[in-house]
LUMLO-290616 format. One line per 10 residues: number of its first residue (from 1); their letters; for each residue z, x, y of N, C-alpha, C. Coordinates in pm, whole numbers. Example, Ala and Ser with C-alpha at 12.3 -4.5 7.8 and 13.67 -1.06 7.14 Angstrom:
% residues 2
1) as) 780 1319 -569 780 1230 -450 780 1320 -330  708 1285 -225 714 1367 -106 787 1290 3;
END
This chain:
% residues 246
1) xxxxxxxxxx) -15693 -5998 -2435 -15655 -6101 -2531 -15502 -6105 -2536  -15462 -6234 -2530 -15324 -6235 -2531 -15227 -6320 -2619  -15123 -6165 -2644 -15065 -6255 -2856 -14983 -6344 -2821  -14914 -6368 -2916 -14862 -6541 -2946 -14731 -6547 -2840  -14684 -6394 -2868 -14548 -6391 -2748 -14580 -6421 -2587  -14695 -6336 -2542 -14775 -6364 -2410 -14790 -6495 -2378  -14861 -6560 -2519 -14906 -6700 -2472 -14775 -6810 -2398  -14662 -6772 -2477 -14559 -6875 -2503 -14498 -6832 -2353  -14471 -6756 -2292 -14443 -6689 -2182 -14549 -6738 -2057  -14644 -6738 -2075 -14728 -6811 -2001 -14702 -6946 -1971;
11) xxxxxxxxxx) -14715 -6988 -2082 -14717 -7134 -2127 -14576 -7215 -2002  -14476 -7128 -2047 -14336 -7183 -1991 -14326 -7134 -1867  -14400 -7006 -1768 -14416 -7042 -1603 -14538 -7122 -1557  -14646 -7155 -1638 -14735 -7292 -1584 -14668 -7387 -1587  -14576 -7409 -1698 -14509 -7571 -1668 -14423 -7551 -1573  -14383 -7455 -1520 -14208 -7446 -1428 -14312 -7500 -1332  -14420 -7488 -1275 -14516 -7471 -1160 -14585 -7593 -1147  -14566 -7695 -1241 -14675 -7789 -1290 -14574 -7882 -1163  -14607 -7963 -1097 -14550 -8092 -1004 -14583 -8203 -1103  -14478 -8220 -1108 -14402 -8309 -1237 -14435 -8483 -1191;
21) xxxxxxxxxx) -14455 -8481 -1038 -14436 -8650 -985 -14610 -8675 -975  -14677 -8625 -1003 -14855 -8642 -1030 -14911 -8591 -1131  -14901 -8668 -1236 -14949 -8619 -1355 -15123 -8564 -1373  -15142 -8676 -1216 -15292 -8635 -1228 -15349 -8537 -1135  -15226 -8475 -1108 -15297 -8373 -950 -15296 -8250 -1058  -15451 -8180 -978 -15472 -8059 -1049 -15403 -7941 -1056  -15343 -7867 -1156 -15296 -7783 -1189 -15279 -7653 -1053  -15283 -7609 -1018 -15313 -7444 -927 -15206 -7347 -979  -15231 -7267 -944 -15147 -7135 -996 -15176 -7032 -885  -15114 -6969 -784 -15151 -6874 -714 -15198 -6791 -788;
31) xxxxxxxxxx) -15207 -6645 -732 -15298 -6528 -778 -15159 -6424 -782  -15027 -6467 -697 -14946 -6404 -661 -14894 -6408 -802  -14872 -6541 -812 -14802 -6595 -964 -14794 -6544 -1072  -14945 -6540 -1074 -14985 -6486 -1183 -14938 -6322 -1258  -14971 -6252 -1073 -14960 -6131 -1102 -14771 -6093 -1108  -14717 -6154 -1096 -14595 -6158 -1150 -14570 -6195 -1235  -14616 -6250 -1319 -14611 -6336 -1474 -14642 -6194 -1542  -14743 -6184 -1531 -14805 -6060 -1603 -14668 -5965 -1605  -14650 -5902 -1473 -14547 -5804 -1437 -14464 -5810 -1567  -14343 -5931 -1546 -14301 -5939 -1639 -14313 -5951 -1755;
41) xxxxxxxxxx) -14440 -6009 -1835 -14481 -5983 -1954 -14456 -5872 -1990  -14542 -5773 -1914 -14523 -5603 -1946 -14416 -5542 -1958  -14363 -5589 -1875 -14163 -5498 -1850 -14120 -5587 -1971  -14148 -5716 -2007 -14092 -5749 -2189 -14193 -5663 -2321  -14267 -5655 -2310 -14379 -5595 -2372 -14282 -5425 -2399  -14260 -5385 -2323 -14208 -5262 -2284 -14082 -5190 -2335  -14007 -5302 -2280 -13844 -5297 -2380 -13814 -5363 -2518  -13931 -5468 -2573 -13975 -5456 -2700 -14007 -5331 -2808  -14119 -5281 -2725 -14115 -5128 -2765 -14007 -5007 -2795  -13948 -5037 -2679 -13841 -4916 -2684 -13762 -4928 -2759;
51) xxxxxxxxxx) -13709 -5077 -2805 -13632 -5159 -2950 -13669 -5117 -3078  -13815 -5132 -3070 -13892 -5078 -3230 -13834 -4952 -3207  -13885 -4865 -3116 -13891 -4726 -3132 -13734 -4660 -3177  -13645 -4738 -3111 -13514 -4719 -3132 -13501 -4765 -3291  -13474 -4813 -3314 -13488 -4855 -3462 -13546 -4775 -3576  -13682 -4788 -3510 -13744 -4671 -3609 -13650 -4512 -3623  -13619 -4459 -3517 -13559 -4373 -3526 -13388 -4356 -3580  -13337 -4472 -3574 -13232 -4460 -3672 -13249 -4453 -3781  -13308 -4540 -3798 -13346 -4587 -3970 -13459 -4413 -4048  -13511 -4342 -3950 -13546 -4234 -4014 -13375 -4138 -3992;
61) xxxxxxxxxx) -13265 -4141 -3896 -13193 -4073 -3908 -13098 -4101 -4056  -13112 -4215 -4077 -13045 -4265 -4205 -13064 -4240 -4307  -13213 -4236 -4337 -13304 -4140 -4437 -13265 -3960 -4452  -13263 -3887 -4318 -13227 -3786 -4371 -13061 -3752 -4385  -12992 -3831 -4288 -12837 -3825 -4373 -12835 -3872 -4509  -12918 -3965 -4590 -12922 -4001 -4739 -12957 -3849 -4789  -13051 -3776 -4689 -13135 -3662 -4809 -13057 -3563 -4800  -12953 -3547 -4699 -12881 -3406 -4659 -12683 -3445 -4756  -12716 -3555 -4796 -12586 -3583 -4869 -12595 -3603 -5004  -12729 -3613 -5038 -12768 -3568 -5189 -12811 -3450 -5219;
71) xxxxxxxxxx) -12874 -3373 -5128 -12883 -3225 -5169 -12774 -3145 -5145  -12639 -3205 -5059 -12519 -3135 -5085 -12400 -3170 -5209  -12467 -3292 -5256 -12423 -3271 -5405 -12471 -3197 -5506  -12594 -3205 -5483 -12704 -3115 -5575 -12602 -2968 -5591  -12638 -2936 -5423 -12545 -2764 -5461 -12395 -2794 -5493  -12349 -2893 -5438 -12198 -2886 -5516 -12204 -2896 -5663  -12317 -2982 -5729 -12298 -2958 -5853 -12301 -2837 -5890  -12404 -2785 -5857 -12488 -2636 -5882 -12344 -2541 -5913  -12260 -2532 -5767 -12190 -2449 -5770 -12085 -2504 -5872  -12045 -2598 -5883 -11907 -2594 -5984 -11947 -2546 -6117;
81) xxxxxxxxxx) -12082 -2600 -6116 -12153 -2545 -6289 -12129 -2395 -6357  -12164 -2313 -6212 -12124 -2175 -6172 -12031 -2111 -6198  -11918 -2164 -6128 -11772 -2142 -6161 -11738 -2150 -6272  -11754 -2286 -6332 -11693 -2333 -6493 -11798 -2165 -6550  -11903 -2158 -6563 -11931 -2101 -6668 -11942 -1937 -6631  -11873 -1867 -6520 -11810 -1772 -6481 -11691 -1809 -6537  -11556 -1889 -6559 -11440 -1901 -6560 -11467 -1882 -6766  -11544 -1941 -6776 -11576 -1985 -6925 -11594 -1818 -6973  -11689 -1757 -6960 -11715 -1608 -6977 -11617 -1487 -6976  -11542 -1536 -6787 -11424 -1453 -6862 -11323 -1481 -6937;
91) xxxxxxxxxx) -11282 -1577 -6921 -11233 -1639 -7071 -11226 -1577 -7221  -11354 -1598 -7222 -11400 -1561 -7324 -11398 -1412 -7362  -11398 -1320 -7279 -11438 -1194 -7274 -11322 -1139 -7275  -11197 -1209 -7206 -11045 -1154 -7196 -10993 -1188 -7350  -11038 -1306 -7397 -10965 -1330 -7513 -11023 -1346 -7671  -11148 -1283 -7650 -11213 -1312 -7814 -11278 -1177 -7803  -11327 -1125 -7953 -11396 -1034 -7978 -11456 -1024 -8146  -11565 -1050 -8126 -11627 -1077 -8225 -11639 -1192 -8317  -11594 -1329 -8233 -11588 -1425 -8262 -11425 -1467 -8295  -11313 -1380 -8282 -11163 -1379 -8273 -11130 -1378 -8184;
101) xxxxxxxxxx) -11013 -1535 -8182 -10932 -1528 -8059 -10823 -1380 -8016  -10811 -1313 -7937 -10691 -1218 -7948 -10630 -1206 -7809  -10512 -1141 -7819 -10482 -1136 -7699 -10383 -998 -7671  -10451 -892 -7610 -10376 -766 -7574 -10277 -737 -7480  -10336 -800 -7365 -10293 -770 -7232 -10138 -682 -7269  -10060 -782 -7354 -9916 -728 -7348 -9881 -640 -7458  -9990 -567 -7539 -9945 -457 -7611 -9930 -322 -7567  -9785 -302 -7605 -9774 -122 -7510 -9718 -53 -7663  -9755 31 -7623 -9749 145 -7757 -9704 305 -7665  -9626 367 -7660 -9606 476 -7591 -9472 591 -7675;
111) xxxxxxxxxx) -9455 717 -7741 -9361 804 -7734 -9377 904 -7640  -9268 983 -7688 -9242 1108 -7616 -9151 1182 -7686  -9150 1302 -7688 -9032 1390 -7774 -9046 1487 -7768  -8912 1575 -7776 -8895 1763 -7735 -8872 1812 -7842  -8843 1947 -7895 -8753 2005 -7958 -8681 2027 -7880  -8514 2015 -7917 -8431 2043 -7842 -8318 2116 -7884  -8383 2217 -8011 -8296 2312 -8118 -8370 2413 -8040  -8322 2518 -7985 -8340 2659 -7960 -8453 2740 -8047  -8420 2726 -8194 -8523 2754 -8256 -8531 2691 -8377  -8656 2668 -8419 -8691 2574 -8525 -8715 2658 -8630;
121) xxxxxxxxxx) -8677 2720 -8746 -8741 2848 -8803 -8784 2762 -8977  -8839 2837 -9008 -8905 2870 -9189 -8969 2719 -9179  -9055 2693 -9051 -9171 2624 -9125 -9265 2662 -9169  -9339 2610 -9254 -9417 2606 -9368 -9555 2535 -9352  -9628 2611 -9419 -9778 2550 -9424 -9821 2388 -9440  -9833 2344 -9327 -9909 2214 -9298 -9758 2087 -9326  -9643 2149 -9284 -9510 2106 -9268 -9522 2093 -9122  -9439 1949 -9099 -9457 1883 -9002 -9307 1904 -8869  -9385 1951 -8754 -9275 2033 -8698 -9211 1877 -8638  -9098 1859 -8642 -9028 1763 -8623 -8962 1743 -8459;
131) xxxxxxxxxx) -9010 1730 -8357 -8959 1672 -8214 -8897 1603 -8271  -8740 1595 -8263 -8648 1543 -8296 -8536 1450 -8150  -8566 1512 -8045 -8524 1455 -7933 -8613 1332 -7858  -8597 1239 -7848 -8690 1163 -7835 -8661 1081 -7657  -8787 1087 -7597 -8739 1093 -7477 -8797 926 -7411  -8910 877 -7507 -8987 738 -7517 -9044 658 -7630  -9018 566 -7674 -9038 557 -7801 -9113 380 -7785  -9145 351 -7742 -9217 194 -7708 -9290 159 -7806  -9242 56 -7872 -9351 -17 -7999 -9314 104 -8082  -9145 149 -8129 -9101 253 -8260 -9232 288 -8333;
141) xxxxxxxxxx) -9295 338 -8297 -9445 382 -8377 -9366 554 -8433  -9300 591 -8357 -9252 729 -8382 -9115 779 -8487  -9112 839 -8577 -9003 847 -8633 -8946 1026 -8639  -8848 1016 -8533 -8772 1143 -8530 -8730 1216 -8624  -8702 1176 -8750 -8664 1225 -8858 -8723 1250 -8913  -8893 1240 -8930 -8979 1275 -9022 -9071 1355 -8906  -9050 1313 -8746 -9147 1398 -8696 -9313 1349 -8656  -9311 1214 -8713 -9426 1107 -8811 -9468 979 -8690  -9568 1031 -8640 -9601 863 -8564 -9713 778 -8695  -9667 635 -8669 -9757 555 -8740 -9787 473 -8657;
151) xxxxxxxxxx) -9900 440 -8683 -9969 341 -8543 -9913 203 -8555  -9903 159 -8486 -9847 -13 -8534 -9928 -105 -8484  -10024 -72 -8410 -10166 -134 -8408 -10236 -68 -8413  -10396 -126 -8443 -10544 -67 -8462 -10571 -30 -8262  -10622 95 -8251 -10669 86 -8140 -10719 240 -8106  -10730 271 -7957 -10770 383 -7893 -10626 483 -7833  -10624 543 -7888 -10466 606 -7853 -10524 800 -7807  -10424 846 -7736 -10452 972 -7697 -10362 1057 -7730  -10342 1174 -7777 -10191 1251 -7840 -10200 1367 -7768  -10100 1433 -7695 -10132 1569 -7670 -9978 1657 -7704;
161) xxxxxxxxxx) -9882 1751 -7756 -9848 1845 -7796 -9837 1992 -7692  -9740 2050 -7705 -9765 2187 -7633 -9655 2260 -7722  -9624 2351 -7742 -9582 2437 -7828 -9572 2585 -7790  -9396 2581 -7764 -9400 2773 -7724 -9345 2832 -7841  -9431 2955 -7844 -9374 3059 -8000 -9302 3103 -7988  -9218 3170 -8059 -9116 3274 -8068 -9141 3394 -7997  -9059 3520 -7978 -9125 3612 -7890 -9159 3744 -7997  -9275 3758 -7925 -9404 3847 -7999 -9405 3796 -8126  -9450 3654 -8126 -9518 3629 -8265 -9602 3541 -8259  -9721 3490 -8290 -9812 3462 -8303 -9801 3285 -8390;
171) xxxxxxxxxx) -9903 3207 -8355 -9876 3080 -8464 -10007 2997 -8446  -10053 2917 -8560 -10118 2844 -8573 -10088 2671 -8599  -10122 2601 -8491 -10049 2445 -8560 -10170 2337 -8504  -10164 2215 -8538 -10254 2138 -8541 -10221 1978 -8535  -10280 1883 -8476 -10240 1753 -8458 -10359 1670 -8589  -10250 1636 -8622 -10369 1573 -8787 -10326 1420 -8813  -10412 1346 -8862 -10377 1209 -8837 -10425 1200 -9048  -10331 1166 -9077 -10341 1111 -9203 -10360 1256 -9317  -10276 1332 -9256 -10296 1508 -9316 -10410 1532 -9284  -10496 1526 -9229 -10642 1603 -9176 -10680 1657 -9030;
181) xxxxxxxxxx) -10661 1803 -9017 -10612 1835 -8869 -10756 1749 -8798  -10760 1742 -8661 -10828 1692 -8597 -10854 1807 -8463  -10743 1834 -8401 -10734 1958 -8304 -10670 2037 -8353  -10696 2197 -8357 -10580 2301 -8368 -10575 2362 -8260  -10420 2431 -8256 -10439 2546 -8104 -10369 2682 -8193  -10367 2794 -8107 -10324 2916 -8103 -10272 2931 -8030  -10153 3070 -8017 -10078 3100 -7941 -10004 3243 -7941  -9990 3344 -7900 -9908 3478 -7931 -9843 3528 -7801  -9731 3543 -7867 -9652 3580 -7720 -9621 3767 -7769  -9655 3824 -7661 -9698 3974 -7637 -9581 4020 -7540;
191) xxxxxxxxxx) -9537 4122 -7539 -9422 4221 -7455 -9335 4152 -7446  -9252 4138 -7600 -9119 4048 -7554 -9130 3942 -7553  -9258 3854 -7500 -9232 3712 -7467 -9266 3657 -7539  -9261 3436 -7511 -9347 3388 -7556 -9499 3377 -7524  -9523 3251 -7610 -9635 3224 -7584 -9667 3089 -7589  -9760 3002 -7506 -9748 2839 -7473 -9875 2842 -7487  -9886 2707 -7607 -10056 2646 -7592 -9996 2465 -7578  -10114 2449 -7546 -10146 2239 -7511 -10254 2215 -7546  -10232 2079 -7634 -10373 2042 -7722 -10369 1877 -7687  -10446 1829 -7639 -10501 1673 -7628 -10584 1630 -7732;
201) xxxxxxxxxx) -10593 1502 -7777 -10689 1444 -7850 -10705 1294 -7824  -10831 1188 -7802 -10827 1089 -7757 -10882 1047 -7946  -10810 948 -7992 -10867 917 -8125 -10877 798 -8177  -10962 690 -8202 -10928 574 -8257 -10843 555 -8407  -10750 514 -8411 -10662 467 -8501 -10695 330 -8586  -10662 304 -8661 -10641 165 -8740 -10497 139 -8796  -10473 48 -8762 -10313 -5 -8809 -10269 106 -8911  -10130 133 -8937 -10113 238 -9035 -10102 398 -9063  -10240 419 -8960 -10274 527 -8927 -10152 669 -8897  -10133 753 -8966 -9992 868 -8901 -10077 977 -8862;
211) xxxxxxxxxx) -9966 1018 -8740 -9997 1134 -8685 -9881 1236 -8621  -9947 1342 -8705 -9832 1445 -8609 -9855 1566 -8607  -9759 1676 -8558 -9780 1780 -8554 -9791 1918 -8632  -9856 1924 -8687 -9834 2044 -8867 -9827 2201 -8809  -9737 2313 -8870 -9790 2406 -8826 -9886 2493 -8955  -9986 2536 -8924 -10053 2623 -9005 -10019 2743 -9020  -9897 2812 -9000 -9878 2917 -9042 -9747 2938 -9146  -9719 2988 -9209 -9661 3040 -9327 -9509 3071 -9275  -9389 3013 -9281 -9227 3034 -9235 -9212 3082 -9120  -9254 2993 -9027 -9283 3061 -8904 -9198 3022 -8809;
221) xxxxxxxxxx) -9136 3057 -8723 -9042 3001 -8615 -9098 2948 -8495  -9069 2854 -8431 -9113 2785 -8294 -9007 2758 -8237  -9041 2739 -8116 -8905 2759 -7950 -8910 2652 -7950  -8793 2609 -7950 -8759 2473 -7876 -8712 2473 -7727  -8605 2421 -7700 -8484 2417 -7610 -8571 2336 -7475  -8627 2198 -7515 -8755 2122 -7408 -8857 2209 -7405  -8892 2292 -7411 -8993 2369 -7382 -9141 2329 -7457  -9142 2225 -7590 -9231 2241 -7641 -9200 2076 -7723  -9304 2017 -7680 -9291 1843 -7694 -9443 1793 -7775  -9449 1639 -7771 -9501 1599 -7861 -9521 1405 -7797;
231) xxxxxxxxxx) -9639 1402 -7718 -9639 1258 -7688 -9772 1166 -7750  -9750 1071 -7744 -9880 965 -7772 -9860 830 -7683  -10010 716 -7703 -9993 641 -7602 -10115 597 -7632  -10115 468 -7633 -10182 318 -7671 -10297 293 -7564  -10390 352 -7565 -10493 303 -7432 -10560 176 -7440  -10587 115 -7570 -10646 14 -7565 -10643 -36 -7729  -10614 -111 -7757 -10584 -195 -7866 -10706 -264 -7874  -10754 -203 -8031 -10824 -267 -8078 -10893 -354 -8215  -10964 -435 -8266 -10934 -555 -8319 -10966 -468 -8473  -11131 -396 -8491 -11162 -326 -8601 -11212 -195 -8595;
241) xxxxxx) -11101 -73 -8575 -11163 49 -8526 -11225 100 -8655  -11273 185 -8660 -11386 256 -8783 -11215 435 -8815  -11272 405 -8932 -11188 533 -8994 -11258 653 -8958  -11146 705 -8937 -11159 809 -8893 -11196 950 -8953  -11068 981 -9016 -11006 1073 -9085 -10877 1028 -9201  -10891 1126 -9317 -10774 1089 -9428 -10865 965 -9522;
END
């Protein structure tokens, strides 16, 4: 059976063939004719096809460049969403705490201090041995003249002290934050000599907070001459530390 394109193709090599000067002489058509008519039908038939097929196949390549350029927005959204609310978090985490904006990064808190008198003598019970040489003093939290750190922010601070005795004598002293020792050490220096102790303490503070060095023993003399110092130092600043002591 042959469709409308075949027919019309037909149609137009019977007339090329038709002898035009006898309208009434009968038609003929070789067999040769024919089978070349056909021929070519098919070889059009053919590259018709290969047209659709071509087509079809762009038009599906077009489809998945549409699907491969919306699912790479998809993840581009995805990912920026990501970022913002990673960027948002730390944000948040660098600069609030407990629903307060704050900002630490640039708080430094740090002393340092010697005795630098040969000997310190007739201190007194829970009298505050005074490092009077001061070797770091960052964020004045420290006062040489009284011997006296006061915190000047709330936070996590660490203190440590070392202390040499007099020779062959014995002493008791202590790092106390608001008059209430927290660490004590001991110390006795035997055959002539002294004697050296070192005491650390890591302690949360609150604004205000003093700390220093007391000795617990009764008119007692301590070595100076650098030998026996007194530091602190700001580890982390913080917004509402819990009391401590005092």
């Amino acid at each position: 059976m042959l469709n409308m394109f075949q027919k019309i193709i037909l149609s137009v090599c019977i007339l090329s063939l038709v002898d035009a000067s006898s309208e009434d002489e009968q038609i003929s058509i070789k067999k040769e004719d024919l089978k070349v008519l056909m021929n070519k039908m098919k070889t059009f038939e053919s590259v018709i096809k290969e047209q659709a097929d071509l087509v079809r196949n762009q038009q599906d390549t077009i489809e998945e460049l549409k699907t491969s350029v919306q699912n790479q927005k998809i993840v581009s959204a995805e990912q920026e969403a990501k970022l913002n609310l990673c960027a948002t978090k730390a944000d948040i985490k660098r600069h609030t705490h407990n629903g307060r904006r704050q900002s630490y990064d640039n708080t430094v808190v740090a002393f340092s201090a010697t005795l630098n008198q040969r000997n310190v003598e007739h201190i007194g019970v829970h009298q505050n041995i005074v490092f009077s040489d001061v070797i770091t003093n960052i964020g004045n939290g420290y006062n040489n003249h009284h011997g006296l750190f006061i915190a000047p922010v709330s936070g996590l601070y660490m203190f440590s002290t070392t202390i040499l005795s007099g020779q062959n004598v014995e002493y008791v002293a202590a790092i106390e934050i608001n008059g209430s020792d927290v660490v004590r050490m001991f110390e006795r220096g035997t055959d002539n000599r002294h004697g050296s102790a070192t005491q650390t303490v890591i302690v949360q503070l609150k604004k205000g907070d003093d700390v220093a060095v007391q000795s617990l023993s009764a008119d007692h003399t301590y070595w100076g001459d650098r030998y026996s110092s007194f530091s602190g130092v700001l580890l982390q600043e913080l917004e509402t530390p819990s009391q401590i002591v005092g």
